[in-house]
N, C-alpha and C positions, 0 to 999 in steps of 0.2 A: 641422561643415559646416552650412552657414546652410539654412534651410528655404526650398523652391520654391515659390512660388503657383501656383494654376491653369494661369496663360497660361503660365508657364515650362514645365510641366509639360508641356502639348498640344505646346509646339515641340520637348521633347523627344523625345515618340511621333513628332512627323512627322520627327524629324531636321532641324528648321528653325532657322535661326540665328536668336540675337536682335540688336536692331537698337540703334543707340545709345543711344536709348531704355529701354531691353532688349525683354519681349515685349508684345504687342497683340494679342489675339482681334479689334481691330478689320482688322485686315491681314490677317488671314484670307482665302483664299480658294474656293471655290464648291467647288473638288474638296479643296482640305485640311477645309473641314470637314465635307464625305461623309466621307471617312476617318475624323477623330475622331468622328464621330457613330457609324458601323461597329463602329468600336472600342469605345465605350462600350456601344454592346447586345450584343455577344460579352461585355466585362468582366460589362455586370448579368446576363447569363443564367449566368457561373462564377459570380459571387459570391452570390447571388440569399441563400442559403440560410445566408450567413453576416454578415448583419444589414449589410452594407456600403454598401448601397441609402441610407443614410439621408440628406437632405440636410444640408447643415452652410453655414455663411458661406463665399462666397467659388465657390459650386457657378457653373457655367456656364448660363446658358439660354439658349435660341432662342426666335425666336417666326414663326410660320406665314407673316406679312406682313411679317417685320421683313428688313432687310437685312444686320444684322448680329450676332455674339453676343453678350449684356449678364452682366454678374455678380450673383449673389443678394447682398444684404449685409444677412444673417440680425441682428439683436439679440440681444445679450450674454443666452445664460437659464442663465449659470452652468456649464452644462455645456459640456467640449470634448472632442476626438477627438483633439489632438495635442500635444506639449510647449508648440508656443510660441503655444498658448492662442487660437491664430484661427481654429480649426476649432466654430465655436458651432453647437450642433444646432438648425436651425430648425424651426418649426413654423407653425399658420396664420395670423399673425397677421404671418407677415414678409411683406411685398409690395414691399420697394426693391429698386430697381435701376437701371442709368444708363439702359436706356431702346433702341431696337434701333434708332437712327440714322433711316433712313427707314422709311416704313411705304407696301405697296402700294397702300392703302386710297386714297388721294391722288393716286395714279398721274394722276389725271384733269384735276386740279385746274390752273389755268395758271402761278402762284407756284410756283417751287420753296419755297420758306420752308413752302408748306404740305404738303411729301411730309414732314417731318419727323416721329418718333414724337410720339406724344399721349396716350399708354396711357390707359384709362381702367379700370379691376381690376374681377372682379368677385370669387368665392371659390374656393377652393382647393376644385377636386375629386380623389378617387381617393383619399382620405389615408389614411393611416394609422392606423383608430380603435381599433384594438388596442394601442397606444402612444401616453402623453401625457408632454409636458414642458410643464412648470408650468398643468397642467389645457386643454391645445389638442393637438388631434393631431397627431402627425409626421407630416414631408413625407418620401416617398423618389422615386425614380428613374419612378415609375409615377403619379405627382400628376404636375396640369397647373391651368393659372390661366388661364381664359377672359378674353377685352379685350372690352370692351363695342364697341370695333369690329371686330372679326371674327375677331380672331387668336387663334393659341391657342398660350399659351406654357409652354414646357417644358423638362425640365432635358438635359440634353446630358451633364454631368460630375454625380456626386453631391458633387465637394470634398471625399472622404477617399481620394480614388485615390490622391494623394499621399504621403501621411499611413500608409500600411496598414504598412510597417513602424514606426514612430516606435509613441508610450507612448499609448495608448485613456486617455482621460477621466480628465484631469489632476487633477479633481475629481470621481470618483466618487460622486458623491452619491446616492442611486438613490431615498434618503425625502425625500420634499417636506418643507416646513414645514408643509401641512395632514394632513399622517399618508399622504398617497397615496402610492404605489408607482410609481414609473418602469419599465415596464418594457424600456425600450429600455435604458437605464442597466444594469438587470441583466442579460437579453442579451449587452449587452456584455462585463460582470465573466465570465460564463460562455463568453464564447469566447475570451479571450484564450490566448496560451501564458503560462502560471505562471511559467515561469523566465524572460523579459520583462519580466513584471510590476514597478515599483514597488515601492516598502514601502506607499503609503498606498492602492495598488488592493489589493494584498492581503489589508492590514487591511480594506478593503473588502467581500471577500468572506469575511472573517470577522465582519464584521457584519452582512453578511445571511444567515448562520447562528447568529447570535446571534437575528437577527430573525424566522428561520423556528421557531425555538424558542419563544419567547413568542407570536406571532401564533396566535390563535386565530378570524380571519377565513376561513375554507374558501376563498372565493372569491380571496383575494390567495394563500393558498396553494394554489393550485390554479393560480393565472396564473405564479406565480415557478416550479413545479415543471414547466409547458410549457417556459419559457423556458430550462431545461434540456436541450434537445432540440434535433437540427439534424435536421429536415423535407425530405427526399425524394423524389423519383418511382421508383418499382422496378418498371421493366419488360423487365430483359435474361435471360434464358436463365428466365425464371419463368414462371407464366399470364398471360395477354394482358390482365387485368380490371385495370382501374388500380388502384393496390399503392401504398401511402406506408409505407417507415420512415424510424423518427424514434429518430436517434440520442444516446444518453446522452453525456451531455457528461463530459469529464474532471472539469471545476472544478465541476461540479456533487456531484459526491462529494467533492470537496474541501469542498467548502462545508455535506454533509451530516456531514463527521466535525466544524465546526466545533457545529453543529445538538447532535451527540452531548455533545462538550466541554463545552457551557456548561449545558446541563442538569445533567454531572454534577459540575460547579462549582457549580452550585447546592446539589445534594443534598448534596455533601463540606461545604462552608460552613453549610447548612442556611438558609440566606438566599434571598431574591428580590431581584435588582438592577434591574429596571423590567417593564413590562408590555407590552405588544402597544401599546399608544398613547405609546410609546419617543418620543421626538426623535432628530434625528444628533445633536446633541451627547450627550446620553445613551451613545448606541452606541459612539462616542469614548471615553467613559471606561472603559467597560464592556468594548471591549476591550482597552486596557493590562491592566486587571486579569486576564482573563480569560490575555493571555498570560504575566505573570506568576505564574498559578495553574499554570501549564503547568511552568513551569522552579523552581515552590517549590508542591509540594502541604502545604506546612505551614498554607497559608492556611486548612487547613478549620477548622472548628468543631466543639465539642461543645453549640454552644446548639440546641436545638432550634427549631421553624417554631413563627412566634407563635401562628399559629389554625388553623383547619381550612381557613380560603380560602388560605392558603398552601399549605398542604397539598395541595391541588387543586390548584394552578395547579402547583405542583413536576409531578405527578402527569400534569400536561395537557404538562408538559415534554417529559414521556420517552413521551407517545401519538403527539406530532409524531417523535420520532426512530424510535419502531416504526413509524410512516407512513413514513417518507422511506426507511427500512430496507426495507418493503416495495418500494418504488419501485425502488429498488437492486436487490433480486432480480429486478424483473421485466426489469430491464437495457434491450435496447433494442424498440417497441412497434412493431407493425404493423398497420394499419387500412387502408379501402378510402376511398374519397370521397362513400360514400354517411355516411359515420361521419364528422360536421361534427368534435367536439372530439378532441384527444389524450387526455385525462381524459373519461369520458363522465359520470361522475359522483361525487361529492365530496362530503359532505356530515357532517353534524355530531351527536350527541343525547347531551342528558345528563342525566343527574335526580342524586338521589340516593345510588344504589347502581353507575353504572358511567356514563361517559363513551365514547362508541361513535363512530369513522370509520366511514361506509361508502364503499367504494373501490370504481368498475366504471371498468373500462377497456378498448380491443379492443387483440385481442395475438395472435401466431402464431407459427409457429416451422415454419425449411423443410422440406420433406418430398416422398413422392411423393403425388401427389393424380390422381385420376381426370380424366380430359380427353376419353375417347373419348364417343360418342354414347350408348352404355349404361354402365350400369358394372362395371365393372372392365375394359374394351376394352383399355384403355392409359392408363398411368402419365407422367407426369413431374413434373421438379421444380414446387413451387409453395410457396405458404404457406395454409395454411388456416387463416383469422380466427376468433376466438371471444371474446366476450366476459367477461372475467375477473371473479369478484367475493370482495373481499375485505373483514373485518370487524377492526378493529384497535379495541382497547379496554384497558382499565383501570378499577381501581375508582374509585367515588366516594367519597362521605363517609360514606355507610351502612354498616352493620354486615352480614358475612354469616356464614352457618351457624357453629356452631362445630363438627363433627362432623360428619366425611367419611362415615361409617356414615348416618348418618340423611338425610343431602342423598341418599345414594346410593339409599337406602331407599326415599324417597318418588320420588325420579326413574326406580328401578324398576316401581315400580307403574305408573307412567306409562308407562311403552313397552310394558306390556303392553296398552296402549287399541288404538282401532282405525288401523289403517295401511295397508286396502287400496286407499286411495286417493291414498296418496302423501304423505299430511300428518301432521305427528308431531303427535299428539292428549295433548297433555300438560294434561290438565284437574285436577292436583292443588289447583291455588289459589293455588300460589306463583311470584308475579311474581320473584321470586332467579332460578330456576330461566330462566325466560324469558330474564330481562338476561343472567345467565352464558353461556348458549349460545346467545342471540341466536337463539331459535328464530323469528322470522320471515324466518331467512337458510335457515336447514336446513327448513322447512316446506315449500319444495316439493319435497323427496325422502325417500322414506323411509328409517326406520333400517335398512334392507338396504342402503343404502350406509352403509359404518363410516367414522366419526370417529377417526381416529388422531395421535399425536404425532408432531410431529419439531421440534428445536429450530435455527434456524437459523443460519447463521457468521456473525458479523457482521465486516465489515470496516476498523468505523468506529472508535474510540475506547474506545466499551464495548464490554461482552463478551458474548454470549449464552450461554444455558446449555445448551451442544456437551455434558451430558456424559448428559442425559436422550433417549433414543431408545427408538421403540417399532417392534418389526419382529415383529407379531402377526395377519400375512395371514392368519390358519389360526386366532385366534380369533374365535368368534361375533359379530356385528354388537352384539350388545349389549355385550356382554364388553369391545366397544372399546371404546360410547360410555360406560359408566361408567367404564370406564377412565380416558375423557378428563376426566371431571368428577370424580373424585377427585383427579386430577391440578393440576387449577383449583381445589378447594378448600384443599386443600393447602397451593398456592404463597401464595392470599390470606393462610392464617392466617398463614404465615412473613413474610409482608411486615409486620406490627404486631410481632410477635417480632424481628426482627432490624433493624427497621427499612430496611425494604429499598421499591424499587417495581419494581411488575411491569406487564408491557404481553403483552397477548396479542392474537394475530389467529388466525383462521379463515378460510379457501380453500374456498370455496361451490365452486369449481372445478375441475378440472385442473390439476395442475400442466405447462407445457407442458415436451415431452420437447426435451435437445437433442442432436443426432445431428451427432457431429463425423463420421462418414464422408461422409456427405452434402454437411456441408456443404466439407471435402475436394474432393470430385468436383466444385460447383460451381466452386470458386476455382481450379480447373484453367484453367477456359473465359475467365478474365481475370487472366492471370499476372502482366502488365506494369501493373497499375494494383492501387491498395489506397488505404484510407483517405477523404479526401471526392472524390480525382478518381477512382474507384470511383465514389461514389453519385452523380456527376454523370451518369456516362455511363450511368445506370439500372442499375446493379448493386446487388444486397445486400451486404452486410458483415456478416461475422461478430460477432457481440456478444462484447466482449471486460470487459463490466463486471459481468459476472454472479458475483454474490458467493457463490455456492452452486455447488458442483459436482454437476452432479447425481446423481454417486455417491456424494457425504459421507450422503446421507440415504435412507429408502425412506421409497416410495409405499403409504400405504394404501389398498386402496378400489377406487376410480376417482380416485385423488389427491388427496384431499382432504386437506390439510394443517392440521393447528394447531400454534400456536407459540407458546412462551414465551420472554418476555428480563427477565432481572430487571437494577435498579441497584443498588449499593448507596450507603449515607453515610459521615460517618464515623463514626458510633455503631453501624454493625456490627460491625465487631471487636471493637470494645468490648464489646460483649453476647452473642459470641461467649465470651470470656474471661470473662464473669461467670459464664455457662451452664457451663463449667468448673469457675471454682471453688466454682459451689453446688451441682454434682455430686460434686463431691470432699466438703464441706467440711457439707452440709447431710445432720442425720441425723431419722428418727422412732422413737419410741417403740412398740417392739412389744410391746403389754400380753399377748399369750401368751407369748411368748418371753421376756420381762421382759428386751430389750435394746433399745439403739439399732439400725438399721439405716439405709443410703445409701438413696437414691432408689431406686438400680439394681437392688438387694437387694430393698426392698420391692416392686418393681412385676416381680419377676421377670425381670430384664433383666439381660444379659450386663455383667461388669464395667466399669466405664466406664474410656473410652480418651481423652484429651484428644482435643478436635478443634480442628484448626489454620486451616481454611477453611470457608466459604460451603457448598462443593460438597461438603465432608464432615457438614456437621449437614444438608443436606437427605440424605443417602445413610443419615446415624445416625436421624432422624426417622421412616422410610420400615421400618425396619428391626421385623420381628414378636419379642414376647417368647416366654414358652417356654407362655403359652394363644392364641397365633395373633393379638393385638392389637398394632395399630402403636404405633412409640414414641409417636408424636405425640398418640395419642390416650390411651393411657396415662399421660399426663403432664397431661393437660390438668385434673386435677385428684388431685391425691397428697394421699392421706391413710394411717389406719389399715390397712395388712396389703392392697393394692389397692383398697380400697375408697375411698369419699371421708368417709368416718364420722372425725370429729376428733380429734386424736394433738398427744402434747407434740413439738415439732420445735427442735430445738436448730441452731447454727450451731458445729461445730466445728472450732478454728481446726488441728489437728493436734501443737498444744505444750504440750495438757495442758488449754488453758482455752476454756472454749466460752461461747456465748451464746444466750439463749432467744429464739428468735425468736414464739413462741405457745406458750402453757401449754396450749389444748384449741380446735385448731383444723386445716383440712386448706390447702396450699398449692396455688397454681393456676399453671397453666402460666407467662403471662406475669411469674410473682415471678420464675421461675429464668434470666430474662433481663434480672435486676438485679442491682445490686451490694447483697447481703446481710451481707455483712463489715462495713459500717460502720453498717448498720439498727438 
């Protein structure tokens, strides 16, 4: 079916025939275009919130003094709103049009010749400066363009009323050619329906999850991850105080498991395929590849990352997927209007030893809240705002502790300092200490509030580590927080052992509670409406993105959550199976006993049992021998009879013939996560 313009469109609303001609906005009349003018401010106040407002070629306009309606005829900026490519988004710099016939300005004059229009422009007010296409702000529905004679011209149609079924932006392009971000372009990727989509919008929004992967600019990933969000007014059956949520988009998650993917294409390959100063063409290629990593993981590698700025930047990979992961949990946000941003703060820090997100945002969750004059008078429904804050990090290039005993040791000491003022007084001298637990996040509380574990679900593509939980309400505040930092020391050593990366955050916060009865009893009160014609007519909605149940995990505390996610490569397995057979295969010299013996043997450790997974060498590591010492740290250096004193160490193959690995020496943890057979 051939696509309608404009003027077809308005004679469709009025029910107006077209004429031999076909249709004319010039033929309009005085009460049809009250009508369609009616109509369009009931359309922009429904659509307001679903980026529809925007102007494009071909939009209608009025003008103040004009007699009749003229057409915007926007320039070609690459981008369009509909299949047959004549929907171009305009921005400041369009100003044609045929012109509004007569103008009243004139009215006086005795020539008719001179009532004619004469527009004289001046700039585009009201725009859009939270959205550029090709470096000029968008126009939408609430821009008007003042005439240096007196009128004031404005849009009537935005020029995608038409269009709202048909295929959004036939060229998705949403990266400039100078590195900028479109973000009406993204907007748009995120409110389409998916199963509408194109093949080339979708690749789409798998490239800008490719792109939120590499971007290490806070502020464009702080604008893409709003633009996730459809924006609100909530004021039906809640408190009276103006209420904004802001709902998580479908394709936003869609676009975060892309986020997840390509990272861990990364890590599987061991390769970097471009950087945060990406081109679209680049992201073109990158993702063929990436979807053919999808349907053949044979692509990975065993070459390792050429330096350690790879190594980082892998590393900075998987800190943006524990951000967006973060994001994900908190599902959908609720703030007031005194709170200008959806993200209240975003920002970045990295040195040497750890690269640190810090994340605030306001958020709330329904409940009964106090309303009467004093309190507790009387209850009703509401949301009670607070602001959230969370710390997402991973290591850097630095080296940390080797030995969970001694980190533990000296960070004991340290909480025995002074605390009666709320501040953890950790004066031991070690900056580690500091980075690892981000103690100017926990500084304003004291350790009588515990730091506790929980690992969280991820929903995305990778996997989080569901199998570490700590439900230790009943042990002492200290008890947790070393807890927790043996926990982080731990995970760091295993990530150079098995080559693995880890991402951890910390919940300075609350976690907010969610109360399906509640929110039951509300959606009683609006049965016949759900979804965005719900949040028009100022209702809440249910958050339905919430990737955490909140009975998968316990609250420690006052909720304070930490969390760990590890990736793995592909040289984990592999040094999983090495770890194997030089448990099996690697013996020493017991100069009293005048025999060989296995690792397992000499460090006093239970027979060794193959391990087949990830989540069983952290479970075997974790694991005390028979004097009360973890494996991990009993291995961290095998020599003579437990000690580290130097022993003959053979590699035996089990057929009779062995090979000397050291005539008078002890071996160190990281050898047993090589392959020793061929040494």
């Amino acid at each position: 079916m051939a696509e309608k313009n404009q003027a077809e469109w308005i004679y469709e609303v009025l029910g107006k025939k077209k004429g031999a001609f076909g249709a004319s906005i010039r033929e309009l009349t005085d009460a049809e275009e009250k009508k369609i003018k009616d109509k369009m401010l009931q359309y922009w106040k429904e659509h307001n919130d679903e980026s529809t407002e925007f102007l494009v070629n071909g939009a209608i306009l009025c003008c103040s003094r004009g007699s009749d309606y003229s057409t915007l005829n926007s320039a070609d900026h690459g981008v369009y709103t509909d299949s047959s490519e004549t929907g171009a988004l305009a921005n400041t710099d369009d100003k044609k049009f045929d012109g509004f016939v007569a103008c009243s300005k004139w009215n006086d004059e005795p020539l008719v010749s001179k009532h004619i229009c004469r527009f004289k422009l001046g700039e585009w007010r009201n725009v859009r400066k939270s959205v550029t296409i090709n470096g000029k702000y968008a126009l939408d529905t609430n821009s008007y363009l003042p005439c240096k004679h007196g009128g004031i011209i404005s849009p009537v149609t935005s020029g995608q009323e038409y269009t709202l079924s048909k295929s959004y932006n036939k060229y998705p392009k949403f990266l400039n050619d100078d590195g900028t971000v479109d973000e009406l372009i993204v907007k748009k990727l995120l409110l389409r329906n998916i199963h509408q989509m194109k093949e080339n919008e979708i690749d789409a929004l798998i490239k800008l999850g490719i792109y939120l992967c590499v971007c290490e600019d806070v502020n464009i990933i702080k604008k893409i991850i709003c633009c996730g969000y459809i924006t609100t007014m909530a004021n039906k059956d809640i408190s009276a105080l103006p209420l904004y949520q802001h709902t998580l988009l479908d394709n936003f998650i869609y676009v975060s498991g892309w986020v997840t993917t390509y990272a861990k294409f990364c890590s599987f390959t061991n390769k970097l395929y471009t950087s945060s100063r990406c081109s679209w063409e680049k992201l073109n290629d990158i993702c063929q590849k990436i979807k053919e990593f999808v349907l053949n993981i044979k692509m990975a590698s065993e070459e390792l990352p050429q330096n350690e700025e790879e190594q980082r930047r892998i590393r900075r990979q998987f800190l943006n997927v524990k951000l967006l992961d973060t994001i994900l949990l908190a599902g959908n946000l609720y703030n007031r209007a005194s709170h200008e941003y959806l993200i209240e703060k975003l920002e970045v820090k990295e040195d040497i030893n750890f690269i640190v997100y810090t994340l605030k945002y306001y958020d709330g969750e329904l409940d009964y809240v106090h309303s009467g004059a004093f309190s507790g008078e009387t209850t009703r429904k509401g949301i009670n705002i607070s602001l959230q804050t969370v710390y997402v990090f991973s290591r850097g290039s630095g080296d940390i502790f080797s030995s969970n005993k001694a980190f533990s040791e000296i960070l004991s000491e340290s909480i025995g300092g002074e605390t009666s003022k709320g501040a953890a007084a950790l004066s031991c001298g070690t900056t580690a200490i500091a980075y690892l637990l981000l103690i100017p996040a926990v500084a304003s509380a004291p350790f009588a509030i515990p730091l506790g574990f929980i690992c969280t679900t991820s929903g995305l593509v990778g996997g989080g580590l569901d199998s570490i939980r700590a439900n230790n309400e009943s042990k002492k505040s200290k008890e947790l927080y070393l807890d927790s930092v043996d926990e982080s020391l731990f995970m760091l050593r295993m990530e150079d052992y098995l080559s693995l990366y880890f991402t951890f955050s910390l919940r300075v916060s609350s976690l907010l509670e969610h109360n399906e009865s509640i929110w039951n009893d509300y959606e009683k009160t609006h049965p016949s409406v759900s979804g965005q014609k719900a949040r028009n007519s100022g209702h809440l909605t249910k958050d339905e993105h919430r990737i955490v149940n909140d009975s998968s995990y316990k609250i420690l505390g006052k909720g304070h959550i930490y969390s760990i996610d590890y990736f793995s490569s592909y040289l984990t397995m592999k040094k999983i199976k090495n770890f194997n057979e030089n448990m099996k295969h690697i013996k020493l010299w017991n100069y009293e006993e005048k025999k060989y013996k296995s690792i397992a043997e000499n460090e006093r450790m239970e027979e060794f049992a193959e391990i087949e997974s990830i989540e069983e060498m952290f479970s075997y590591m974790k694991k005390k021998n028979q004097v009360g010492i973890d494996y991990i740290n009993e291995l961290n250096v095998v020599g003579y009879d437990r000690t580290n004193q130097p022993t003959k160490i053979i590699y035996d193959y089990g057929n009779g013939e062995e090979k000397i690995l050291a005539e008078n020496d002890a071996i160190g943890i990281m050898e047993l996560f090589k392959d020793n057979s061929l040494r």
